[in-house]
C-alpha positions in Angstrom: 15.3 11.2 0.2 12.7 12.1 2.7 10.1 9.3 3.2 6.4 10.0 3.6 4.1 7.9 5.9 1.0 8.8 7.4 -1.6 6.2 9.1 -4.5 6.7 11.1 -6.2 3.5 13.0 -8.9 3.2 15.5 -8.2 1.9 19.3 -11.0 -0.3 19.7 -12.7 -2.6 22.0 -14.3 -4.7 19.5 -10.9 -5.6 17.6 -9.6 -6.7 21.6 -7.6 -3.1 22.3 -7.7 -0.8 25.0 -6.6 2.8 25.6 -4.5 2.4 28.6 -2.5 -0.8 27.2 -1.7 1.1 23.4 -0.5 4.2 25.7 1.3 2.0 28.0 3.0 0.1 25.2 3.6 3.0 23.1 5.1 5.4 25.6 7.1 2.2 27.0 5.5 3.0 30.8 3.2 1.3 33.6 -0.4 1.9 33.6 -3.0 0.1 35.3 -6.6 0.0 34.4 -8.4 0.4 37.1 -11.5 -0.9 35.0 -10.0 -4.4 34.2 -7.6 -4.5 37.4 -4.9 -5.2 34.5 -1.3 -3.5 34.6 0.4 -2.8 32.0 3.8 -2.6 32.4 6.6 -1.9 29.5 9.1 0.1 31.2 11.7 -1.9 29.9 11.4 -1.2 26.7 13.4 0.0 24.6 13.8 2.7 21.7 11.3 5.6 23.1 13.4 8.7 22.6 10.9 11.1 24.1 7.2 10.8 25.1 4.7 13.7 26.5 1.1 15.2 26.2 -0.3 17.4 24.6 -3.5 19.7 25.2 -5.6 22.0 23.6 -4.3 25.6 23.7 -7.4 26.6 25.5 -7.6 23.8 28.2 -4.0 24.7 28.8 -5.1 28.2 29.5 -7.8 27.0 31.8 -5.0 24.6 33.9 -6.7 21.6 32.9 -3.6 19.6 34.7 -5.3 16.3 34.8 -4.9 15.5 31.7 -1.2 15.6 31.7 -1.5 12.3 33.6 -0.7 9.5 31.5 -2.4 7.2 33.7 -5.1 9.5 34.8 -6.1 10.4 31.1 -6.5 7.3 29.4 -8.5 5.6 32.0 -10.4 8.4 31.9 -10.9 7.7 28.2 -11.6 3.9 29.0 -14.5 5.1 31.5 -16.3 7.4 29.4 -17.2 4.9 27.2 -20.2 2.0 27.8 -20.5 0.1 24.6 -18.2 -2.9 23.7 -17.4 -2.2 20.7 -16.5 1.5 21.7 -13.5 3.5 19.4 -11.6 4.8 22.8 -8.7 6.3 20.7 -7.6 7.2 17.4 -3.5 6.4 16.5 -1.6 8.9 14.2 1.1 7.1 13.2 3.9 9.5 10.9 7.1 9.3 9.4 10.2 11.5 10.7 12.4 12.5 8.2 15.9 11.2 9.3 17.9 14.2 7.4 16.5 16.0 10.5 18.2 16.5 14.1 16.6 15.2 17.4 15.5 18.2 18.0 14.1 19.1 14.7 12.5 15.6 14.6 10.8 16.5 18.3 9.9 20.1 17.2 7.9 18.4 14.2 6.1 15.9 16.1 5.1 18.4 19.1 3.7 21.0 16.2 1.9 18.7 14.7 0.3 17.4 18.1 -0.8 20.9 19.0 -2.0 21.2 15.4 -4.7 18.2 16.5 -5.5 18.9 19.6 -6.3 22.5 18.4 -8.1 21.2 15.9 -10.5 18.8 17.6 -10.3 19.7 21.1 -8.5 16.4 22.5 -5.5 15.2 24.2 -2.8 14.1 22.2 0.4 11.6 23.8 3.1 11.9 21.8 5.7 8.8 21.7 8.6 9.7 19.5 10.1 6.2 18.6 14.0 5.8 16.6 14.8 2.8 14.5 14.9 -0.3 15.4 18.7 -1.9 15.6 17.7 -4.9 13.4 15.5 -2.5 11.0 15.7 0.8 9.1 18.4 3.1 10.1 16.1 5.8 8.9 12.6 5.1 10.4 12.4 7.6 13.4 8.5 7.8 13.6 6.2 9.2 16.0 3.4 7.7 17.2 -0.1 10.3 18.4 -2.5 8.7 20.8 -5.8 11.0 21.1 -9.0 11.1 22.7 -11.9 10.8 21.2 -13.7 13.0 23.1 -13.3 17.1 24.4 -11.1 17.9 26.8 -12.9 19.7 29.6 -11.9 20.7 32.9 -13.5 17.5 35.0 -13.1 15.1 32.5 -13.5 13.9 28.9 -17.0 15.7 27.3 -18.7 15.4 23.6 -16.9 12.7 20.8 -14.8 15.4 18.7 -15.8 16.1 16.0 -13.5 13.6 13.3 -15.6 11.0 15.6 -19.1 11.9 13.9 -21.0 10.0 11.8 -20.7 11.7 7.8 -24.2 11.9 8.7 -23.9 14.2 11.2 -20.6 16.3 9.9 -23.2 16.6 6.7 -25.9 18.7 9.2 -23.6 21.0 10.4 -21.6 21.9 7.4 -18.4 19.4 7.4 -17.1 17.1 5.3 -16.8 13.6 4.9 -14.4 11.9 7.9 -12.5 10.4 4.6 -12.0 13.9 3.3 -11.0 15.2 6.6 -8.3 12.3 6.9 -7.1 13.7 3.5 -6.9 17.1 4.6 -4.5 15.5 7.6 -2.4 14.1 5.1 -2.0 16.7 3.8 -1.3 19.2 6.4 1.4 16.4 7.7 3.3 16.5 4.2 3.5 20.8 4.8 4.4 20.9 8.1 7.2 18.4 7.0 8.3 20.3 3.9 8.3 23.2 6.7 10.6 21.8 8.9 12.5 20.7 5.8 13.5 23.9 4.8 13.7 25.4 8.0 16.5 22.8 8.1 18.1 24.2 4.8 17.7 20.7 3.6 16.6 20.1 -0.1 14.4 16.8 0.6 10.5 17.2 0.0 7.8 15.1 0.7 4.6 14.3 -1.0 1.3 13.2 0.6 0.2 12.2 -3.3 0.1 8.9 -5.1 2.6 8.2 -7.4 -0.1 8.2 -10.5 -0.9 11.7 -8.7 2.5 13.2 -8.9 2.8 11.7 -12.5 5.7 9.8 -11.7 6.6 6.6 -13.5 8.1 4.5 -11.0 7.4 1.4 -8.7 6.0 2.3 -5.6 8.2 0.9 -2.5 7.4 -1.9 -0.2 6.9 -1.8 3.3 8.7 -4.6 4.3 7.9 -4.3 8.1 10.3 -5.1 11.4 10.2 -9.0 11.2 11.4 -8.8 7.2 13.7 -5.6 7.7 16.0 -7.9 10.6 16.2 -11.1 8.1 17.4 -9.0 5.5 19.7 -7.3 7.9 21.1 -10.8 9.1 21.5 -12.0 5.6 19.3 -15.1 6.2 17.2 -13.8 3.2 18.9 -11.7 0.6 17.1 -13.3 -2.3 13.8 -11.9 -1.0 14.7 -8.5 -1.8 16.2 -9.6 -5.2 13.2 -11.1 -6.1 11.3 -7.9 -4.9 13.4 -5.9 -6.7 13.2 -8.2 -10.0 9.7 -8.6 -9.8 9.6 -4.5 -9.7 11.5 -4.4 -12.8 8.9 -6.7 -14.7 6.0 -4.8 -14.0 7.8 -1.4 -14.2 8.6 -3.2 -17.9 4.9 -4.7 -18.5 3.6 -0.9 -17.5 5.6 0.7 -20.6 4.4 -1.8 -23.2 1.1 -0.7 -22.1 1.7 2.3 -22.6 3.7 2.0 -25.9 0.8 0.1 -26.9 -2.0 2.6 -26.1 -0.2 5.2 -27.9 0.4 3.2 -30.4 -3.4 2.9 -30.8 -3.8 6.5 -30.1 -1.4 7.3 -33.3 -3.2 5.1 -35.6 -6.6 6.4 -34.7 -5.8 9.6 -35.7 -4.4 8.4 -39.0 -7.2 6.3 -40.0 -9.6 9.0 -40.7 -9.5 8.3 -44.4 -9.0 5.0 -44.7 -10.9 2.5 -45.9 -13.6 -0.3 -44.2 -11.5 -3.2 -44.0 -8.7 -0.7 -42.6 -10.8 -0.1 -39.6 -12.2 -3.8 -39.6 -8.4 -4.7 -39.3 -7.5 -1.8 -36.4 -10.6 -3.2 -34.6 -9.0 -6.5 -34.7 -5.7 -5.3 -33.4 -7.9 -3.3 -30.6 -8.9 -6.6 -29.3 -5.8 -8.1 -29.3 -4.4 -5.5 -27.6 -7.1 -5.9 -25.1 -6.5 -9.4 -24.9 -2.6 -8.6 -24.4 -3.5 -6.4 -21.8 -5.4 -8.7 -20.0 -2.9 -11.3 -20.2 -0.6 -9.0 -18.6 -3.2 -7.9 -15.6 -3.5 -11.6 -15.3 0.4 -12.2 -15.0 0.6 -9.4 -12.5 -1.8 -11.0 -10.5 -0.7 -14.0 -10.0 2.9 -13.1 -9.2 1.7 -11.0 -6.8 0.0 -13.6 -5.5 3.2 -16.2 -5.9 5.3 -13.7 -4.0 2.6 -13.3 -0.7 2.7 -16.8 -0.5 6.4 -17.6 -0.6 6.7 -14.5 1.9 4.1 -15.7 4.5 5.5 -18.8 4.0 9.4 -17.4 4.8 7.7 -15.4 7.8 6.5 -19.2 9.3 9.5 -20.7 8.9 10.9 -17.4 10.6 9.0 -17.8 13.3 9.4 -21.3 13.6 13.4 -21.1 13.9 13.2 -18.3 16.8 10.6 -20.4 18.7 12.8 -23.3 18.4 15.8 -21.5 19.4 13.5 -19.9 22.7 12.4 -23.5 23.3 16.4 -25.2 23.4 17.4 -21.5 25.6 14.3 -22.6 28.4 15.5 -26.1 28.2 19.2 -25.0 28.7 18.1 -22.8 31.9 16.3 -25.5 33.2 19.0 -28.0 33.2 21.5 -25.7 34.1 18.9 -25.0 37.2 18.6 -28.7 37.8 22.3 -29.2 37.7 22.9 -26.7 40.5 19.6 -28.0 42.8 21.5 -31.9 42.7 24.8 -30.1 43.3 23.1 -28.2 46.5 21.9 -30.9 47.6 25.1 -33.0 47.4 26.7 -30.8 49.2 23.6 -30.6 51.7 24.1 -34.7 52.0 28.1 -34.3 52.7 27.5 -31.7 55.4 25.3 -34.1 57.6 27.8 -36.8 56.8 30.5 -35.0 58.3 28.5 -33.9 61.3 27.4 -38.0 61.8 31.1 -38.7 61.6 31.9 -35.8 64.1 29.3 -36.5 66.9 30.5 -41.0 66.3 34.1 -39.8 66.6 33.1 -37.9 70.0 31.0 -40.5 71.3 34.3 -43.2 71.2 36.8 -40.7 72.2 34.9 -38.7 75.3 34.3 -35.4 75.8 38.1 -34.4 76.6 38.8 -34.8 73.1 36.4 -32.7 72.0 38.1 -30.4 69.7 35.8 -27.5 70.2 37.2 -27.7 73.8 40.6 -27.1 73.1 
């Protein structure tokens, strides 16, 4: 089935980020900030399948070409902004359906870019990334770096408009940013049922909660790259199992609540005639049921809170076995290193030898026995 994912994040100076490193990184090229003097160079990696940017249909008109410069437009971005704790781009970050082609996938990504810089008047730098070879066969994503402010013809101009306080979207008629990131949701999930069926594929998506759609099912875990490659190696099977168990016990706890509350909701309506102590006894039973509840909230909570422990615990030790394997790989390369200086210079020390031996052995036999005079 088709998976939905849609995140928006801030690129910002107080949380230690920068505009032209997360455009650098993410588009996997060389940029140097000509405000810090840094470079930032990630040419070498891997798994970018395509990366380009995108403009507003009316600065595209108007040959704004400037802005097509990776390097050019994001340190642009970094110098119009003066505060240090200054948002200097906003990160869509979406899901690609992998029942789609390349080309479907890039045709997706591209609308939707032009949908935002449309929209708000900015840049947008599309990096189109496939799956990781330890992770997720299926999680080609995309990743949309925009401006926060206008594109104009000598530079960046006004914050757009998804920038603005509520405050200030409330005096000119708009609605809160919150709302407007739901909107975006939600425009993401059509123009992916779009390209869906343009595909003549059956798969849908659904920006809505589960509790939304009305479907009774666990929701998934996001198990991220580090997790995704353990599981791939086999190191830790039994942290999906327990995943997966602990899924069936709430999925379980979830319908004896709710056999329970209709359980309630059939005896209130048959109570109507009964007597006093009938409802003094249902009453009784409501608390216990509340107290059942709670017990089960409470049991929830703290397996939850079991499971994030032993995880963050199996991510250390992770962590700790690949920097110990890093460490012993440096120390191997420097041995090997030393190994081949002493063997350079033993070789060094039997070359002078020789030529001591060669200049004695001409001294006691004369010069014609000089062998280079022969």
């Amino acid at each position: 089935m088709a998976i939905y994912h849609f995140s928006v994040k801030p690129v910002t100076r107080a949380a230690g980020r920068s505009a032209t490193a997360s455009a650098a990184y993410r588009a996997a090229a060389r940029i140097a900030d000509r405000n810090s003097g840094e470079v930032f160079d990630y040419t070498r990696k891997r798994g970018v399948d395509h990366r380009e940017i995108v403009l507003p249909t009316a600065a595209a008109k108007r040959d704004i070409n400037w802005a097509r410069n990776r390097e050019e437009l994001w340190n642009v971005a970094e110098a119009s902004e003066r505060r240090r704790n200054s948002r200097v781009a906003r990160e869509y970050e979406v899901a690609l359906p992998h029942e789609l082609s390349r080309a479907q996938r890039l045709e997706l990504a591209r609308g939707f870019a032009h949908d935002l810089a449309d929209r708000y008047g900015v840049a947008v730098d599309i990096a189109i990334h496939r799956p990781h070879r330890a992770g997720d066969a299926r999680n080609h994503h995309a990743h949309l770096l925009t401006t926060t402010r206008v594109i104009e013809p000598a530079g960046l101009g006004d914050k757009s408009a998804i920038e603005w306080s509520d405050t200030n979207r409330r005096r000119v008629g708009l609605k809160p940013a919150r709302e407007e990131i739901t909107v975006l949701r939600d425009r993401w999930a059509e123009a992916t049922n779009r390209a869906l069926a343009h595909a003549q594929r059956r798969e849908r998506v659904d920006h809505r909660s589960l509790e939304a759609q009305e479907i009774d099912r666990e929701p998934t875990r996001h198990l991220g790259p580090a997790v995704s490659a353990l599981l791939n190696r086999g190191h830790s099977s039994w942290l999906a199992l327990r995943w997966q168990e602990e899924a069936r016990e709430r999925l379980q706890l979830a319908r004896q609540a709710g056999e329970l509350e209709r359980e309630h909701a059939q005896v209130s309506r048959s109570i109507l005639d009964l007597s006093n102590d009938i409802v003094a006894s249902l009453k009784a039973r409501e608390r216990q049921r509340e107290r059942d509840l709670t017990r089960v909230a409470q049991k929830d909570r703290e397996q939850r809170r079991d499971f994030l422990a032993e995880a963050k615990q199996q991510g250390r030790d992770a962590l700790a076995e690949l920097r110990r394997q890093v460490a012993e790989e440096k120390q191997h390369l420097q041995d090997l290193t030393r190994e081949r200086e002493q063997e350079l210079e033993r070789e060094r020390e039997a070359e002078k030898q020789r030529k001591r031996d060669r200049s004695r052995d001409l001294e006691q036999d004369g010069p014609e026995f000089d062998p280079l005079k022969r």
